[in-house]
N, C-alpha and C positions, 0 to 999 in steps of 0.2 A: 746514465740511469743506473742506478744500483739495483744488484740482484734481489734485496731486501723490495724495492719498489716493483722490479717484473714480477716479483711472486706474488705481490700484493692484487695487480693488477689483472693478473691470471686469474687467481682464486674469484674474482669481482666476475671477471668476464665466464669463469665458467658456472657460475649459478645461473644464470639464463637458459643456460643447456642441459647442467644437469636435471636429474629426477628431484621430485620433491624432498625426498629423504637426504639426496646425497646434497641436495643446496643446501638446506638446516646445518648440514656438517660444514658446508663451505663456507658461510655466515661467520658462523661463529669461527671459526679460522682464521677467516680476517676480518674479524672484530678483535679477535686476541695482538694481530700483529697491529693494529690502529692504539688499542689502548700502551702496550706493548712501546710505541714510539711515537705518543701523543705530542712529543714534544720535538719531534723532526720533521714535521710539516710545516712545507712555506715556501714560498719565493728563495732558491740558495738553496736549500734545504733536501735531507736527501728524498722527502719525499711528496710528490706535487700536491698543492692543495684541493686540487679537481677530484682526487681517488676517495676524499672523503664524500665529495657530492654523491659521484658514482656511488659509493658502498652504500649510502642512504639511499638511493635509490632500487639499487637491486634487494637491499632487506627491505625497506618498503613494499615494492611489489608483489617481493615470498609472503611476506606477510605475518606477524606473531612476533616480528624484532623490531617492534614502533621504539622501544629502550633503546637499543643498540643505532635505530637511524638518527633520533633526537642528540645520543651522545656526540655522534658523527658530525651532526649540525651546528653543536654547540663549539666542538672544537674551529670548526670551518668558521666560523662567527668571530670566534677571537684573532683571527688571522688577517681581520680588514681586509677582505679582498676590494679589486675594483667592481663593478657593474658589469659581468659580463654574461653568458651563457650560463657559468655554472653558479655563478650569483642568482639568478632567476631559478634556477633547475634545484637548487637549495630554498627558494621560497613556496616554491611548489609543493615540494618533499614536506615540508611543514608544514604546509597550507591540509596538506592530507593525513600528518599525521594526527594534530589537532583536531582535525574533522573526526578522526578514528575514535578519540579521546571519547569524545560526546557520544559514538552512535555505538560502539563495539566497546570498548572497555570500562564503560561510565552506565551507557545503558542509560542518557538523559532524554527527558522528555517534553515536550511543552515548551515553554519558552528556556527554562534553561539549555535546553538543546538548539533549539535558534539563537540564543547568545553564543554558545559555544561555536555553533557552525558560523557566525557572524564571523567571531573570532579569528576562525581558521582562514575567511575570506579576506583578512586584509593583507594577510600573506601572498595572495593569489593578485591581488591587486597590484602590489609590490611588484612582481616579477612580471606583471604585465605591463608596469610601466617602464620598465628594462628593457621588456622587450619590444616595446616600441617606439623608444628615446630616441629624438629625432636628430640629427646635428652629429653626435659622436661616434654614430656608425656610419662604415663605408653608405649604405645605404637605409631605407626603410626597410627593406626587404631581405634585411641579412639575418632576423631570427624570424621569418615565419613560422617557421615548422614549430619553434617556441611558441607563437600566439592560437597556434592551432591546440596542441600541445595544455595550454593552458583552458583551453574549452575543455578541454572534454574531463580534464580536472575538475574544472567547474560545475560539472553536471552530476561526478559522481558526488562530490561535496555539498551540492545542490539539490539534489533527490530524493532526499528524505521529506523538506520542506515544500517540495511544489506539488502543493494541495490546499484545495480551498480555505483561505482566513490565514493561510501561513507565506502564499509565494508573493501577496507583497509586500516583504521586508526585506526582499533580494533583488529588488525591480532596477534600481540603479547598478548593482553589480551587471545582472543581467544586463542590460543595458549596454553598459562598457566594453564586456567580451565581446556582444555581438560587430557593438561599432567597431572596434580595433581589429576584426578579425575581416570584417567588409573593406578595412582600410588596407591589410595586408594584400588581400586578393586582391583588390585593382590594380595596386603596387606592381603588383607580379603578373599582373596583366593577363586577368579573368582566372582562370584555372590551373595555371602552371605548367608543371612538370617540371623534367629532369632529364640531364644529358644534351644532348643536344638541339632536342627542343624547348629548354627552357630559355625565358625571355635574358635578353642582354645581359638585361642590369641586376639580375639578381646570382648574387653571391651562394647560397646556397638553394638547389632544389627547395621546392614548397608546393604543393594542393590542398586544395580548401574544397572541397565537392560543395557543391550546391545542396544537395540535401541535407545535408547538416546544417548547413544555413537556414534550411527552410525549418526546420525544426526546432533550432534555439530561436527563429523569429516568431513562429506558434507560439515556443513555450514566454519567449517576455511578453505576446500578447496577451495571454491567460494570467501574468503576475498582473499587468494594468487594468484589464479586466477586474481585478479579484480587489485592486489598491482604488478601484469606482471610476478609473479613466476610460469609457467604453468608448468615446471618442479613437483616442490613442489606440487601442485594441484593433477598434476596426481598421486603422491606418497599415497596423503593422501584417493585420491579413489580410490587407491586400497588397501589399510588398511582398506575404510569401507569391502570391499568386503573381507578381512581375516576375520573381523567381524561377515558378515551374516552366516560366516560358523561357526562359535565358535556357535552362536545365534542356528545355526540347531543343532550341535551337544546337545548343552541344551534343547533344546526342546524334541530331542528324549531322553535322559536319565531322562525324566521325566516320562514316558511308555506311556501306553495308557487311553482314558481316552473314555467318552460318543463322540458321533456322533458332537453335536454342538462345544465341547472344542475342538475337532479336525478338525473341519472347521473354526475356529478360529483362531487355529495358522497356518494353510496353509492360510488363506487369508494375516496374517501378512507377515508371509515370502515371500508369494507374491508381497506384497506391497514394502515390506524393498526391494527385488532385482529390482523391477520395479523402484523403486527411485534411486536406487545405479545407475542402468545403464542407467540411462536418464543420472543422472550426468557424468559419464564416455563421454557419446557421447558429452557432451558440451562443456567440460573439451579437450577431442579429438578430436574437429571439423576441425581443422586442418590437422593435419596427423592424419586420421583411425588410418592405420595398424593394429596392434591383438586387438584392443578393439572393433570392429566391429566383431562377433565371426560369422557373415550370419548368425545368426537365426531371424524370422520374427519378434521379439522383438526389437532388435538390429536394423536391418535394419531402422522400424517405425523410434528410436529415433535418430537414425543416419541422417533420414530426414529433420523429424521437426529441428534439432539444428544444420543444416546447412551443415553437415558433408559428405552427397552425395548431391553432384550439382543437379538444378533441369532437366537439361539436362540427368543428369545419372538416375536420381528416379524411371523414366519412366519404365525400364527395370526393376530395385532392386525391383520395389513392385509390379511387376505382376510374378518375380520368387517366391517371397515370399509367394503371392497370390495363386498361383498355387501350390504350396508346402503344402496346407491347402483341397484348392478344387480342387481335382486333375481331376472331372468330367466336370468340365470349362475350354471352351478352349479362355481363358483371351484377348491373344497376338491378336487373330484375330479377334473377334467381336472388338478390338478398333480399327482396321486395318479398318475394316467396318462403323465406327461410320461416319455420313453424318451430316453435318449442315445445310444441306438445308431441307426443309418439305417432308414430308415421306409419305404414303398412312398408313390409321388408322393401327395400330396392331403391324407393323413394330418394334415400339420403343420397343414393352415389345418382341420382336424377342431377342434383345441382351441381356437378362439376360439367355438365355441355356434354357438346358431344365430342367426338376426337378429339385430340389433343393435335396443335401444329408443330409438325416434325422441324416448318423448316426456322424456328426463332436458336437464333445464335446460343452457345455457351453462356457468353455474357450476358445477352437481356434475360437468360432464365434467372443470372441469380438477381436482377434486377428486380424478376415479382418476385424472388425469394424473399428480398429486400422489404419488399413492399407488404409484403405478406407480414415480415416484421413490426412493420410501422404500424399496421392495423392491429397488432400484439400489445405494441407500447401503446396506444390513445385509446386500448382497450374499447376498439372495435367488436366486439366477440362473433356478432352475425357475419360479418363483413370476415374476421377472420377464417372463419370456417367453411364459409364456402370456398374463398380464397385457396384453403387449404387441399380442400377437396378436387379441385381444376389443377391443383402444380401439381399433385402427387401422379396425375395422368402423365406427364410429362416424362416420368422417370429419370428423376436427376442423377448426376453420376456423382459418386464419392468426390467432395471438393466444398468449398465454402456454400453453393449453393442450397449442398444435399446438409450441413450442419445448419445453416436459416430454417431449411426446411424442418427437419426435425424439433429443431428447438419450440419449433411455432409451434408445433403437432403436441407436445410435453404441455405448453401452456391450454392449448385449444380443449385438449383431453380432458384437462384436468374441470377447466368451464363449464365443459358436457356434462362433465357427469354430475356435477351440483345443477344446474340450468335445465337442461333437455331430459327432460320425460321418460321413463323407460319403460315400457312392462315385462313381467314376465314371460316367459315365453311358454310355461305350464299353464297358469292361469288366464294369461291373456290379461292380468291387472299389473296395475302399480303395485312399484316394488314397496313389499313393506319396509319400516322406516330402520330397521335393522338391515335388512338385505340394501337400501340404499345408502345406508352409513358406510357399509362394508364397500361399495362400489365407491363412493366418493375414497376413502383411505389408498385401496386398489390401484383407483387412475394417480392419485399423489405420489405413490412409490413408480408406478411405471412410470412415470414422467421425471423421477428423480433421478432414475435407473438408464433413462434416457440423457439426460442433461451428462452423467456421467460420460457415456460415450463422445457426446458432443463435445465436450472439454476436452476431452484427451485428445479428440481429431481435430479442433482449432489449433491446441498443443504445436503436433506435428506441424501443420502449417504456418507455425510462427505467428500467426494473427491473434496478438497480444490483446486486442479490441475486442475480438470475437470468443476469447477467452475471459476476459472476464464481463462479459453479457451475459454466460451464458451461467457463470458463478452466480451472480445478479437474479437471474428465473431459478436455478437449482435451488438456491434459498427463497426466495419467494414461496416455491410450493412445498418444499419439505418443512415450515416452520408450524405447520399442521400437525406433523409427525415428531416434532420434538418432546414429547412426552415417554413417559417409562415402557410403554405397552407398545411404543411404534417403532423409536429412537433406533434401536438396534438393527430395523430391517435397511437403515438406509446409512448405516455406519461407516460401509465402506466407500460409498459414494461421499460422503462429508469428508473422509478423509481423503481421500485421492481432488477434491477439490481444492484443498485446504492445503498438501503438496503443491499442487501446478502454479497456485498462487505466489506460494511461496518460491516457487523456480525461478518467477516472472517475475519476482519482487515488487508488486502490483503495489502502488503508492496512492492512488484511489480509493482502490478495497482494501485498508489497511482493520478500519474498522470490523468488515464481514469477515478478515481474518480470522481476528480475536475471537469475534461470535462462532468460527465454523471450528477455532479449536479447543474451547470450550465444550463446545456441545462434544464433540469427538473425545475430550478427556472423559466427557460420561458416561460416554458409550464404554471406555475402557475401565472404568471405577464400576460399573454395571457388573462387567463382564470378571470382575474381582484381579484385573491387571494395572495395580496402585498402583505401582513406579515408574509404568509405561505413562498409566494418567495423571501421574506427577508431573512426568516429564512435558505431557501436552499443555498444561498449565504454566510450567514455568517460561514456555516459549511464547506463550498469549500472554503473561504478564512483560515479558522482554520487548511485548511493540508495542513502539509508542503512535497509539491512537486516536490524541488528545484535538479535541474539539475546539477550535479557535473563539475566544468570549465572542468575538463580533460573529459567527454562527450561531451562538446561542438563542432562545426563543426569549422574547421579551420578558416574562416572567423572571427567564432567569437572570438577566439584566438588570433586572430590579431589585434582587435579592441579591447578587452580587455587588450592586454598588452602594447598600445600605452600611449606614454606620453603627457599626455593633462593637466599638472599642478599641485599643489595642490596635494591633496592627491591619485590620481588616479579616474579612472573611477568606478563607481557605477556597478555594475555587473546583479543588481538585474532584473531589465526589460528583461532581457537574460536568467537567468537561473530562473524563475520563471513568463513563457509568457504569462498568464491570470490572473496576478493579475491586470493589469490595466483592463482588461474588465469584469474582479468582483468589482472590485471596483468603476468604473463608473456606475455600476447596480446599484451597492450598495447606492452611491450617490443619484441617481435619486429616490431610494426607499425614502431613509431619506425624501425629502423634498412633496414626492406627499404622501403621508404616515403623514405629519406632518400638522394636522388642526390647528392650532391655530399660527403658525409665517410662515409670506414669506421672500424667500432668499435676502437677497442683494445686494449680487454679480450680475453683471448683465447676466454673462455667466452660471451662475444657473438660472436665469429667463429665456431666450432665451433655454437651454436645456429643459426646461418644456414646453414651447412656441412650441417646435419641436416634443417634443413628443404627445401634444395635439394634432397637426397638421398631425401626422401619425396615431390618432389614428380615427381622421374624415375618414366616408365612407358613402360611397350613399345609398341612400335606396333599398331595393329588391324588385324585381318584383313577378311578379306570381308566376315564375318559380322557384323562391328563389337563383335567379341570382343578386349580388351585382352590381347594377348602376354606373355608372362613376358621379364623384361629380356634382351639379347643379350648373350654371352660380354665383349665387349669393354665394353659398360657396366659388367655387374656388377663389373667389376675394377676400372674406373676408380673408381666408388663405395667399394669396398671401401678401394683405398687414399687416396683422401681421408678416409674416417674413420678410419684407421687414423693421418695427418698431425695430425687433429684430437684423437686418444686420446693422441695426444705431448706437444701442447699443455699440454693438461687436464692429466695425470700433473706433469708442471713444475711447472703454476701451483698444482696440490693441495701439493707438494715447499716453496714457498715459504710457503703459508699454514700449514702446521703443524709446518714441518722442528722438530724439535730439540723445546727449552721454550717456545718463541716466542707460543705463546698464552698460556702463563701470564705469562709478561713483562709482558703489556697488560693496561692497567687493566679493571675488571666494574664499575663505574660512570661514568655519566656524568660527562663533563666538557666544561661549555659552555666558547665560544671565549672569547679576553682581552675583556672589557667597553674596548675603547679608542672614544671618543667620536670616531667619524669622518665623523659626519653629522648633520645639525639636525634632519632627521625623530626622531620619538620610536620606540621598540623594540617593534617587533611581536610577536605571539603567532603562536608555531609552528602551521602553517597547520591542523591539527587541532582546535587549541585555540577558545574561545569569547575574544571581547577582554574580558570580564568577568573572564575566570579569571587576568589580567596584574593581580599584586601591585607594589607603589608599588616603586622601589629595589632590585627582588631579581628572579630568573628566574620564568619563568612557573610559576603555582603553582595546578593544576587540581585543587583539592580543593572536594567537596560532603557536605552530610549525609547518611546513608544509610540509612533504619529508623532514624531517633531517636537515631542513635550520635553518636561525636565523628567530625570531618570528617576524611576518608579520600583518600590522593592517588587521583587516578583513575589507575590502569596504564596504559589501554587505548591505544595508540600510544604509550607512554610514549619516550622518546628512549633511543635504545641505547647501550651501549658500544662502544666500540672491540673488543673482545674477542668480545660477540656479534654484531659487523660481520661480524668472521673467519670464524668460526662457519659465521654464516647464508652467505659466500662459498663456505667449503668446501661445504657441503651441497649447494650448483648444482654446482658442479664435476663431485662424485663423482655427482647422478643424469645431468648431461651423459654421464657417463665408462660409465654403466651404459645409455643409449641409443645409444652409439656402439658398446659395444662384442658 
């Protein structure tokens, strides 16, 4: 080995350990000695072809050198190696750099980001098939840790898209990993290990834990689910659930151990069946039948996922109820529940009498649970008594006391629209001012509440329970989204809108968008542009896009209408606030921009409107805002009245006469004149996959088994609907000023 090769080697092995700053410096170091002697790698050579896998690997990981790995790969590519470890560990490496390409530097979305991510998958395919070629390795069992290795690739590469109308276009990947990865582990003979208790015949150490298993066999359940095979779905949940049994049986032949190891794996176990059977119930919300087994578990998830009507829940969760606190007589204090105002005392009448000391930890969060379920099928009597009987119990800080509360946020807020109140001066109902002001009241303390609750699901890692409770926080704060309220619950919207994003929640990708939006207004409110800049351009950077086959029929129908040309543009549909991010967005650019004004004149007039909304009268004593003074309102009135001159002009030139029929209804890219040595990029939407040899960019993929289909969606416009879409600002400009 040459010294040129151990320094190489060194530099590779010590980015793992360094600090992040000092690995950047190590990177590039040896990326410098790679390029440096591109051409002394190989077989003979002084330097091994493996170092290049490795260096891809560890700038991959660091992160920011996707250039410098791809170079790496590309060299390692011309070198023909054989099939072996670092042939797969180089398919990977690409399989995620390309992945990157789409979700981090591309920033694609919609289908071009699933071709893109398609793309990266064949790679990962590749190196799966390496690594489980049967005939040429010592064994089956000689790259486990590769097949493992290759899941969990799979999932970061895989995680963008597994969401409703998008996870089944990975159903056969899916698929594949799981098989090959169940085929390893028998191999190796159940669970493995290493050293001297691993099995015979395997070559090198391997484990495959069973819950991972169980989790990529959920997660292909919910792609066949999602691809209309509910058959298949239910098969593969119940495979998880052969699973958690294999899962118990290993844990017990492990013996016993101290007090916390064994609070430990019963909390897993608890976890893995609590997962399993949620899935189940959603999987079966359709026909129950034996997956609904009546236990108070069962029941809850049965509720929440649609599976007992809300008409029926009423009954299912005060049996279940009762099945728990047998000293509660449930059925009739709801029987009793009054909406009209009560004499004092009455309300804490329907929570019984004592509370029973001796119900376990457990079943209390069980009615916590329950007390849930009557929240979700919007029980509201049922919840509230409900509510009134756990809160005797005195739950202790833990998932029970966050059910608890969350309910109490929702229940609160019911009350005070629902249930009666009188003064307590007059002995009357409250006037309809003094009850607006209580309804507002309970919305912010219940928002204010949700906060806490999110931050403590947070800490407990229960990713579920955080975003449920995201889920009620926006439920009741979208009362308060207006100018007069917005601000009182600002910091709550953003600390939600954080935890999400911690979580990288792939569900609520959509509520994101919505929670940071609303939070850039709170900060354009508060006259902190650049901060609300900022929150805008992170809500425009996620892709939210609504899968056509989620669409509502209507828009089904308008989408698949024939209007021409290349079809309709999709995007204003399945991704419904990017126009009203992006007109934020606009408006930031140019009040944000000291040194040049717009020219457009329908960018003049938009800032002209926003000025004009942002005059207010002055305050009195009282710190009551005045209605504007005689000589403002005039001055206002005739600046809008400058700006409705404008408008009318610039409308006059955009549609005078035939002038739109003149211009062309399809695209027409610019002359191809050869001005630059760089090669021809793909339109910033596009994936570089979808860039055809010699021709314009050409975003077509398979779709349902068809022949390949242009994707619309951003498709490039014409000149004609330029116009168009011009006119349209214009005339709603022309309809705000006027």
């Amino acid at each position: 080995m040459s010294s040129t090769d151990f320094h190489l080697r060194h530099l590779i092995a010590e980015v793992s350990k360094a600090s992040e700053q000092q690995a950047q410096v190590l990177v590039e170091d040896a990326f410098a000695v790679i390029e440096g002697y591109s051409s002394c790698f190989g077989v003979g050579e002084d330097f091994s072809p493996e170092l290049l896998v490795l260096f891809a690997e560890a700038a991959s990981d660091l992160g920011g050198h996707e250039a410098q790995a791809q170079r790496a790969l590309e060299l390692y590519d011309r070198l023909g190696c054989e099939d072996d470890q670092f042939k797969a560990r180089a398919y990977l490496v690409r399989c995620l750099c390309e992945a990157r390409l789409g979700t981090i530097t591309h920033r694609l979305k919609g289908l071009h980001l699933l071709q893109q991510l398609q793309f990266a998958l064949k790679f990962l395919v590749k190196a799966l098939g390496i690594a489980t070629e049967a005939g040429w390795a010592q064994n089956d069992t000689r790259y486990g840790f590769l097949v493992y290795n290759t899941s969990l690739v799979f999932w970061n590469v895989a995680r963008p898209i597994c969401r409703m109308g998008w996870q089944r276009h990975i159903v056969n990947e899916s698929n594949e990993v799981l098989e090959k990865l169940k085929q390893v582990r028998a191999a190796s003979g159940g669970a493995g290990g290493g050293g001297k208790g691993a099995p015979a015949g395997m070559a090198i150490p391997f484990q495959a834990d069973l819950p991972w298993l169980i989790e990529l066999t959920l997660n292909l359940a919910f792609g066949l689910e999602d691809a209309g095979r509910e058959a298949d779905a239910q098969k593969k949940a119940d495979e998880a659930g052969v699973l958690i049994e294999e899962f118990v049986k290993e844990q017990a032949a492990l013996g016993t151990a101290d007090e916390v190891t064994m609070a430990a794996r019963a909390a897993k176990e608890a976890r893995l069946r609590s997962v399993i059977l949620n899935a189940k119930a959603y999987l079966n919300r359709k026909a129950p039948g034996k997956a609904n087994d009546g236990s108070v578990t069962s029941t809850v998830f049965f509720v929440y996922n649609g599976g007992i009507a809300p008409e029926a829940a009423s009954e299912e969760l005060i049996k279940a109820w009762c099945s728990i606190d047998t000293d509660f007589d449930l059925r009739s204090v709801v029987a009793a529940f009054d909406l009209n105002p009560r004499p004092a005392g009455k309300i804490a009448e329907t929570g019984g009498g004592q509370a029973n000391r001796n119900i376990k930890p457990q079943k209390l969060i069980e009615l916590a649970c329950t007390l849930r379920a009557a929240c979700v099928s919007k029980n509201w009597p049922l919840a509230a008594c409900m509510l009134t009987r756990l809160e005797r119990f005195q739950l202790s800080a833990g998932k029970g006391r966050v059910l608890l509360d969350l309910s109490k946020s929702e229940v609160d807020v019911w009350q005070a629209h629902n249930v009666k109140k009188e003064d307590s001066t007059t002995k009357m109902l409250l006037s309809p001012a003094d009850q607006a002001k209580r309804e507002w009241e309970a919305r912010v303390r219940g928002v204010r509440l949700c906060e806490q609750c999110i931050m403590t699901a947070r800490r407990m890692e229960e990713t579920d329970l955080v975003e449920e409770t995201a889920v009620v926080m926006w439920n009741i704060a979208r009362e308060l989204l207006c100018d007069d309220h917005r601000h009182r619950i600002h910091k709550s919207l953003q600390k939600t809108a954080e935890i999400l994003e911690e979580i990288e929640s792939i569900r609520l990708v959509q509520l994101r968008v919505q929670l940071l939006f609303e939070v850039a207004s709170c900060e354009v409110a508060a006259d902190l542009l650049t901060k609300g800049r900022t929150e805008l351009q992170r809500a425009k950077a996620s892709d939210y896009t609504v899968a056509e086959s989620e669409l509502a029929a209507p828009l089904k129908t308008l989408l698949a209408e024939d209007v021409g040309g290349p079809g309709r543009d999709p995007a204003p549909y399945i991704r419904r606030f990017d126009a009203a991010i992006g007109s934020q967005l606009h408006l930031l650019h140019w009040k944000t921009n000291l040194y040049e004004e717009p020219s457009d004149p329908a960018d003049q007039v938009m800032l002209l409107l926003d000025q004009v909304q942002k005059t207010k009268g002055v305050k009195n004593a009282a710190g009551e805002t005045m209605p504007l003074s005689a000589e403002k309102a005039k001055l206002n009135y005739n600046v809008l009245m400058q700006g409705f001159a404008k408008l009318e002009t610039t409308l006059e030139d955009l549609i005078v006469g035939d002038r739109l029929q003149t211009l062309p209804d399809t695209f027409q890219p610019p002359p191809r004149h050869i001005a630059d040595a760089q090669p021809l990029k793909p339109l910033p939407y596009q994936a570089p996959a979808t860039v055809s040899n010699g021709g314009p960019p050409s975003a077509e993929m398979v779709q349902g088994g068809g022949d390949p289909k242009p994707i619309l969606d951003q498709r490039p416009t014409s000149e004609r609907e330029d116009n168009i879409a011009k006119a349209k600002r214009v005339v709603m400009l022309m309809c705000r000023t006027g």
